[in-house]
C-alpha positions as CSV (number, residue, x, y, z in Angstrom):
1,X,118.8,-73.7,39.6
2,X,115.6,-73.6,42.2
3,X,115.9,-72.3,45.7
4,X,117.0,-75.5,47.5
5,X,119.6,-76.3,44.5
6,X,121.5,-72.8,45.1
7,X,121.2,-73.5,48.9
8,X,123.0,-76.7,48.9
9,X,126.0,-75.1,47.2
10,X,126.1,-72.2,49.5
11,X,126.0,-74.8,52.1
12,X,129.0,-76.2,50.8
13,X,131.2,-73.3,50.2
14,X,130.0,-71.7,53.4
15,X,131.3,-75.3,55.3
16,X,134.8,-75.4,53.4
17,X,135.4,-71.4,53.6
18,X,134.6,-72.3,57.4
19,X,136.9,-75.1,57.4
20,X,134.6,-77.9,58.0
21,X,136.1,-80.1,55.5
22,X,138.7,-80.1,52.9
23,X,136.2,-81.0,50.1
24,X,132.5,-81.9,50.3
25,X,130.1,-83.7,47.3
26,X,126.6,-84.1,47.3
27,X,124.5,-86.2,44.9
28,X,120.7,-86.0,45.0
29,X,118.3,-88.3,42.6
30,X,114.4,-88.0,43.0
31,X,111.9,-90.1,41.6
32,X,113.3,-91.0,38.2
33,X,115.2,-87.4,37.6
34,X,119.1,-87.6,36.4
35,X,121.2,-86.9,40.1
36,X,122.1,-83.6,40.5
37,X,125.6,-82.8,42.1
38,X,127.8,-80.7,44.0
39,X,130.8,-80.3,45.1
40,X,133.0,-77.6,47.1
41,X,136.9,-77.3,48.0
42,X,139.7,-80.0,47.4
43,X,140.5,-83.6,47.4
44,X,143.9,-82.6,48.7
45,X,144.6,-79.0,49.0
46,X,148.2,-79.2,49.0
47,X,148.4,-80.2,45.4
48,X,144.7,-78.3,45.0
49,X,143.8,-81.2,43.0
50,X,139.7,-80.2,43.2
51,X,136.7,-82.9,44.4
52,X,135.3,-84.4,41.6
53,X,131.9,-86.7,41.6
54,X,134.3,-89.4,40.5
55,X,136.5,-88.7,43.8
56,X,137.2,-92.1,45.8
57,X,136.3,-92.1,49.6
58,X,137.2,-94.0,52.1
59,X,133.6,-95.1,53.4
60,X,134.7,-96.3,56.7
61,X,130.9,-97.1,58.9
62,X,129.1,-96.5,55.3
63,X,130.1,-100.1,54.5
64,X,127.7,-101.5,57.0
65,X,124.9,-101.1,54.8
66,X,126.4,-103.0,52.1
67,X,127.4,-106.3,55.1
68,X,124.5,-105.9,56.1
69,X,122.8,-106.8,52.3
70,X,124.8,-109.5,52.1
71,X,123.2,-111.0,55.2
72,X,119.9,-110.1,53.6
73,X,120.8,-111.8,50.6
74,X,122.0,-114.9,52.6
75,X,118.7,-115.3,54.5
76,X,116.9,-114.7,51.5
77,X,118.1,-117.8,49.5
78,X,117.7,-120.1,52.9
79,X,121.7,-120.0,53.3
80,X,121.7,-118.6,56.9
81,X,118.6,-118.2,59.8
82,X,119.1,-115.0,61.7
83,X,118.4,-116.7,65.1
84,X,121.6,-118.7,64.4
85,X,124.0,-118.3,66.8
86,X,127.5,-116.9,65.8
87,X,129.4,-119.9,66.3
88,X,128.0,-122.2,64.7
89,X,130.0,-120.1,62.1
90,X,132.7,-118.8,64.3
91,X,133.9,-121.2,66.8
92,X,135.4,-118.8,69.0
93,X,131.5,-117.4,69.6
94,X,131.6,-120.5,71.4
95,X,131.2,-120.3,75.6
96,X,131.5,-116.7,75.6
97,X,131.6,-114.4,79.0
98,X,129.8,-111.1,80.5
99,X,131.8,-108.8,81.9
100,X,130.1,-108.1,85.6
101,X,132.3,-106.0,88.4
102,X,135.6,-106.9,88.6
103,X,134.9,-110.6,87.0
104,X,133.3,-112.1,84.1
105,X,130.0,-114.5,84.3
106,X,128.6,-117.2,81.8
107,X,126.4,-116.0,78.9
108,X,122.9,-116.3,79.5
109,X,122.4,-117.3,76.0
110,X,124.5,-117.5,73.1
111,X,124.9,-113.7,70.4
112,X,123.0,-114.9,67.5
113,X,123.6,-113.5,63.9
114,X,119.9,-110.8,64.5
115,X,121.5,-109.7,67.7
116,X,124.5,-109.0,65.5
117,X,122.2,-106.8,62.7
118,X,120.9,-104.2,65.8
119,X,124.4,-103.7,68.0
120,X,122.5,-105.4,70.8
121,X,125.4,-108.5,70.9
122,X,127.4,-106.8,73.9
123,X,130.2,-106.5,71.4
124,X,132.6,-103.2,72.0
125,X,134.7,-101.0,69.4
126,X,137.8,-100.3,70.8
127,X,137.0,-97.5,73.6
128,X,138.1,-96.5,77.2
129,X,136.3,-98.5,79.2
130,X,136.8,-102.5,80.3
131,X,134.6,-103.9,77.4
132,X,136.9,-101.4,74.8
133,X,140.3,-101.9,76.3
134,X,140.1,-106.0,75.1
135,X,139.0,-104.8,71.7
136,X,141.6,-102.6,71.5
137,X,144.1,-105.3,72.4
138,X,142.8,-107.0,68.9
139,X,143.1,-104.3,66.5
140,X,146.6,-102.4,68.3
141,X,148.1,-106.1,67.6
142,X,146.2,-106.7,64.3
143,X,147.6,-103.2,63.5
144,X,151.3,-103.5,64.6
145,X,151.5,-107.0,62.6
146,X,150.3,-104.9,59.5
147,X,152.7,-102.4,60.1
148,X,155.4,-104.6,60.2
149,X,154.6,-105.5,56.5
150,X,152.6,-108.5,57.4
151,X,149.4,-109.4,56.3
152,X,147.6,-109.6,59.6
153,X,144.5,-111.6,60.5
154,X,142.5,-112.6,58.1
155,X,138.5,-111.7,58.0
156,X,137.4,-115.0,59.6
157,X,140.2,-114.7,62.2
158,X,139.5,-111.2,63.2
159,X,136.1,-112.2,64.1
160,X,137.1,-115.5,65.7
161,X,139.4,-113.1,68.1
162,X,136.8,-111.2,68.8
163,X,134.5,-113.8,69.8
164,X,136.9,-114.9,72.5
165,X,136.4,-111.4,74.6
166,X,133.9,-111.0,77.0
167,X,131.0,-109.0,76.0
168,X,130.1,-105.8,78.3
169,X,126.7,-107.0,78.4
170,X,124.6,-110.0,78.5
171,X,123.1,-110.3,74.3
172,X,120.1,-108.6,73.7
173,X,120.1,-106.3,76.6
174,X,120.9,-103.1,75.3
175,X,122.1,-101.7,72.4
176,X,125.8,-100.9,71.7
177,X,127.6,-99.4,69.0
178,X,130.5,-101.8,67.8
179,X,132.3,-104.7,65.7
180,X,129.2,-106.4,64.7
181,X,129.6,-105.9,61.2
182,X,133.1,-107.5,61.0
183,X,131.7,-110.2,62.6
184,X,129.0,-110.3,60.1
185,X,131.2,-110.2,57.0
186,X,133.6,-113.3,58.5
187,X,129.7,-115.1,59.0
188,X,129.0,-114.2,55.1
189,X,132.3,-115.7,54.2
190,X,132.0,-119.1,55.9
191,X,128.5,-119.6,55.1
192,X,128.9,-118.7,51.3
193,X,131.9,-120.1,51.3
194,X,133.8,-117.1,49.2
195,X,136.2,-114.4,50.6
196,X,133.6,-111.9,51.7
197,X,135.3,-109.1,48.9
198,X,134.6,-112.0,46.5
199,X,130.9,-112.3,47.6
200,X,130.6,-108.5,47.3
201,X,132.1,-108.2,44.2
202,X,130.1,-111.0,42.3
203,X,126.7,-110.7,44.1
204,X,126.5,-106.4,44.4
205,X,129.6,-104.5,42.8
206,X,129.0,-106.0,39.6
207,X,125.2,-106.9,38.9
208,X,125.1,-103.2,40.3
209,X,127.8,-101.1,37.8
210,X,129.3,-100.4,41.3
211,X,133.2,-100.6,39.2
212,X,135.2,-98.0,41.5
213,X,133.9,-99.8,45.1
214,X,136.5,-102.3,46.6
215,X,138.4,-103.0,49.9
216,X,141.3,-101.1,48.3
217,X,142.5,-98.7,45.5
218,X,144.5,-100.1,41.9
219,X,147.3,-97.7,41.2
220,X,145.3,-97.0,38.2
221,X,142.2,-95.5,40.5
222,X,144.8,-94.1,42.8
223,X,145.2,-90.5,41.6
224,X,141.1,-90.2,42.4
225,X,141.4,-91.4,46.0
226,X,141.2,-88.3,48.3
227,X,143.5,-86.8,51.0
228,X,142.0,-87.1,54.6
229,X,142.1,-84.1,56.6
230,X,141.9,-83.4,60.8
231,X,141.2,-80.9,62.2
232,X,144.1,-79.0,64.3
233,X,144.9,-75.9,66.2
234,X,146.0,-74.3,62.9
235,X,143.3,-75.6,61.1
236,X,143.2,-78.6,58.5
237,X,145.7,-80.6,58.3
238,X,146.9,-84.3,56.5
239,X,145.9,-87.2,58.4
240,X,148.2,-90.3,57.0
241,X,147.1,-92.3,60.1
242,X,144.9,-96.2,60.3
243,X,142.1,-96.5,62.3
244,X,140.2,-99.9,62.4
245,X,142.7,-101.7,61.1
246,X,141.7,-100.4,57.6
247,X,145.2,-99.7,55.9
248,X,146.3,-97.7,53.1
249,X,144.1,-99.3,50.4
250,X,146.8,-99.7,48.0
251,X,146.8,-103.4,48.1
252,X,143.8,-106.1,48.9
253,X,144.0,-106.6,53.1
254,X,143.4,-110.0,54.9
255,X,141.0,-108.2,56.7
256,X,138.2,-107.2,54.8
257,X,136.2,-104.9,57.4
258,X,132.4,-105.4,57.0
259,X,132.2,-102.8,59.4
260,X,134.5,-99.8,57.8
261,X,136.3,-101.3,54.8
262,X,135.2,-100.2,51.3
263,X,135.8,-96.9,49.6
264,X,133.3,-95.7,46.6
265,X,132.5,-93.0,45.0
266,X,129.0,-91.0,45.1
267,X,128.0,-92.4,41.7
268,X,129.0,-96.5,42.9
269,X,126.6,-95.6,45.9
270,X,124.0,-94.6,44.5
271,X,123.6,-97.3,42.3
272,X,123.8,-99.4,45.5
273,X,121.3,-96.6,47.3
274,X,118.2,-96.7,44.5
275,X,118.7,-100.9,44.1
276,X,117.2,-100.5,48.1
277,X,114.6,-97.7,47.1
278,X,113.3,-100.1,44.5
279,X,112.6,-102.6,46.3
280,X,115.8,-105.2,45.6
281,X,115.8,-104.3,41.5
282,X,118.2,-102.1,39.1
283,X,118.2,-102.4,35.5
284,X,117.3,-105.3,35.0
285,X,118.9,-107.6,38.2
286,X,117.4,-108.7,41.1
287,X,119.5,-108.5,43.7
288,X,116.9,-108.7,46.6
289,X,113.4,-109.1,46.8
290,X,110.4,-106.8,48.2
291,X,109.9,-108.1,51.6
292,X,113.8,-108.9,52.4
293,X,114.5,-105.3,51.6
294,X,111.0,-103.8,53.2
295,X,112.5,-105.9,56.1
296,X,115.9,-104.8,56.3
297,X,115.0,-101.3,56.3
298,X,112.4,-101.6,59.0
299,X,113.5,-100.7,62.6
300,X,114.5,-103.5,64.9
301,X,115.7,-102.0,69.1
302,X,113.0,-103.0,71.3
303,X,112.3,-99.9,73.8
304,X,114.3,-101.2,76.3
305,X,117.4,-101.6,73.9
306,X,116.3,-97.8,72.4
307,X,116.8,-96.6,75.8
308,X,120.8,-97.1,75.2
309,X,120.7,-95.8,72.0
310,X,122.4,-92.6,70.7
311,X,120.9,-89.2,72.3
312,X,122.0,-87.8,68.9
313,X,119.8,-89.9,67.0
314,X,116.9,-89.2,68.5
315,X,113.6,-89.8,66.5
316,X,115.4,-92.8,65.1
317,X,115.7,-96.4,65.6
318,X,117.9,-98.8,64.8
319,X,118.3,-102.4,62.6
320,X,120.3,-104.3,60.1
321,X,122.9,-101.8,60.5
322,X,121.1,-98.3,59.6
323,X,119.1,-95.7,61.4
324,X,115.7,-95.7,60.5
325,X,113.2,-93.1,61.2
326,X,110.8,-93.6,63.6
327,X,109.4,-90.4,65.2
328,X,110.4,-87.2,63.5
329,X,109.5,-84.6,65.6
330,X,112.1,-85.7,68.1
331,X,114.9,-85.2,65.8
332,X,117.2,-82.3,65.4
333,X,115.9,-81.6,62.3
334,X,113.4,-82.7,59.7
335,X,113.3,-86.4,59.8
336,X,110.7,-88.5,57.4
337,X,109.1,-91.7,58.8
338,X,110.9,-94.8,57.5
339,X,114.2,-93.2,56.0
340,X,117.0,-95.5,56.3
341,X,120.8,-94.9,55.9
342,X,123.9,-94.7,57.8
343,X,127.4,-92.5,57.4
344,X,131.0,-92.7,58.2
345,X,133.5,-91.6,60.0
346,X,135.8,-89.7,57.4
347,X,132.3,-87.5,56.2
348,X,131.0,-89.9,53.8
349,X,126.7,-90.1,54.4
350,X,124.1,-91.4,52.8
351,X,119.9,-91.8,53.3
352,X,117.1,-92.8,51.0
353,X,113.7,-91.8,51.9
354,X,111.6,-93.9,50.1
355,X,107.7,-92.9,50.5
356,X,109.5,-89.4,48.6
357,X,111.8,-91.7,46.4
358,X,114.8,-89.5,47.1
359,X,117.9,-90.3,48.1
360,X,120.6,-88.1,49.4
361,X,124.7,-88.6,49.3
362,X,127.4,-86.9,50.8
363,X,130.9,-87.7,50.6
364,X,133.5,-85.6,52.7
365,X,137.5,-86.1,53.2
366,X,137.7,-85.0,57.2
367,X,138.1,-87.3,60.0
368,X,135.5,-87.5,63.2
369,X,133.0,-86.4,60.9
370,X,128.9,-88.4,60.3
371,X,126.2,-86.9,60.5
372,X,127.6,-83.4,60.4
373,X,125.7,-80.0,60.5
374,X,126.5,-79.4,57.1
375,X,125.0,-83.0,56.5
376,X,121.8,-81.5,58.4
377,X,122.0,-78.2,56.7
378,X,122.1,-80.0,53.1
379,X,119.3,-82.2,54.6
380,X,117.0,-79.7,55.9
381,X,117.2,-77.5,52.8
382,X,115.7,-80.8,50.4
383,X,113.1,-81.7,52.4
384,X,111.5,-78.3,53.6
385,X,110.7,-78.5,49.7
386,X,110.4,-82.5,49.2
């Protein structure tokens, strides 16, 4: 192994002997060299059943890339124009309201589908404040419906309910991390006129190999899935819980989340990861073409809307649902101009650089976890030698 190679498996068994995670992965491909891979620790440590490369993740935010290359591929055959507004796909876009004081005021203009792309539509995730308590409203009764053994709103319902909340800012004003995706994926299924798992699977998961990627698990895939973990006062323990109204993947939902609904694996990813670093090909397909894809990864905010934008991700911009480097000096950590990627909120991360035509996957099974320090460990350790 060279240096960086040994470092990235101390990395790992230094994080899981530290507790960090249950189990960690790492997949690394370069220019046209076969990935190399690591992994560390357990996909469920009770039964110490070990992480494999072929372990399934939940993706959870990681699927945003994927909605948001659906749009791409949308716009690129004339389907959809990204300064349409939202309802003339989603009706219940229609009239919306701005939350100001203790009141709600008119729209200045209507969210269109590019304000959607860069979290600037005034849009919430469920959260503490005004804007997050009405979004919570639609996923704690989206969630109690599904718990009751029903099916729950569908994809283009979901996003219809959420178009009838008021947004916590006027669209376009600043930037604001939220259900945008979701929305997205309901506009991919109207305007394409398939379920939006349907459109994935026939326009990306097949062309692309990607076989083990879905909104849920088959009882034949099942034993690969891997345990969640939180952390506790006594360390890691099982997490069983929902969040985002993504279930228990073991049968297809009505709600097919565009913004945290698919699980993969590190090998499925990748194959989804390196169609974007070449430019819209792999072996043999087309799946986009240069410019849409030198487009979708280019940044997007304005300086105003970066002003909102994560302290943590500083050096970074923001657009078509990814982080792309801007100014690496000013992150915490080595950054390269014009990365792109995004990660999720049970561990799983991924980034393609492509002016060094690497890409870099991690996959982790603990909750509250991104853009971890062992993600900027692993990170740092490539590209000091990249």
């Amino acid at each position: 192994m060279s240096m960086w190679q040994d470092s990235v498996q101390n990395i790992l068994d230094t994080a899981i002997r530290n507790n960090e995670a249950a189990g960690i992965s790492v997949l690394i491909q370069q220019e046209e060299k076969e990935p190399v891979c690591f992994t560390a620790g357990w996909a469920d440590k009770e039964e110490q059943r070990p992480i494999l490369r072929a372990s399934i993740f939940r993706l959870y935010s990681q699927t945003k890339p994927i909605t948001a290359a659906a749009v791409m591929l949308l716009m690129q055959r004339g389907v959809i124009d990204l300064a349409d507004p939202v309802s003339r796909y989603l009706p219940g876009f229609a009239g919306q309201r701005v939350l100001s004081g203790n009141s709600t005021v008119p729209a200045e203009r209507e969210v269109t589908l590019y304000d959607l792309l860069s979290m600037t539509a005034g849009l919430s995730y469920p959260g503490d404040d005004e804007a997050g308590r009405y979004a919570a409203r639609v996923f704690d009764e989206n969630q109690l419906a599904m718990d009751r053994g029903e099916p729950g709103l569908d994809t283009v319902a979901f996003a219809n309910a959420l178009g009838g909340l008021p947004l916590a800012f006027q669209p376009g004003r600043e930037f604001r991390y939220s259900t945008c995706a979701d929305v997205l994926g309901a506009v991919v299924e109207v305007a394409s006129g398939r379920s939006f798992a349907e459109f994935l699977r026939e326009e990306f998961f097949v062309p692309l190999g990607m076989a083990d990627t879905d909104f849920y698990v088959p009882e034949s895939k099942r034993s690969r899935l891997v345990t969640c973990y939180k952390h506790t006062d006594k360390g890691l323990e099982p997490w069983t819980g929902t969040h985002l109204n993504c279930g228990r993947y073991d049968r297809r939902p009505a709600f097919a989340s565009g913004g945290a609904g698919l699980v993969s694996t590190l090998d499925d990813y990748l194959r989804f990861a390196l169609m974007l670093r070449n430019e819209g090909r792999s072996e043999g397909h087309t799946i986009l073409t240069p410019a849409v894809v030198h487009y979708m990864t280019a940044p997007q905010l304005t300086e105003a809307q970066r002003r909102t934008y994560w302290d943590s991700l500083s050096g970074y911009s923001y657009g078509k649902l990814m982080r792309v480097g801007m100014e690496p000096g000013q992150g915490k950590g080595l950054i390269r101009k014009d990365e792109y990627g995004w990660d999720g909120w049970l561990g799983t991360y991924f980034a393609n650089f492509p002016h060094e035509k690497l890409t870099i996957l991690l996959m982790q099974n603990v909750t509250g976890a991104g853009t971890t320090a062992v993600v900027r460990k692993v990170r740092n350790v490539i590209l000091s030698e990249t």
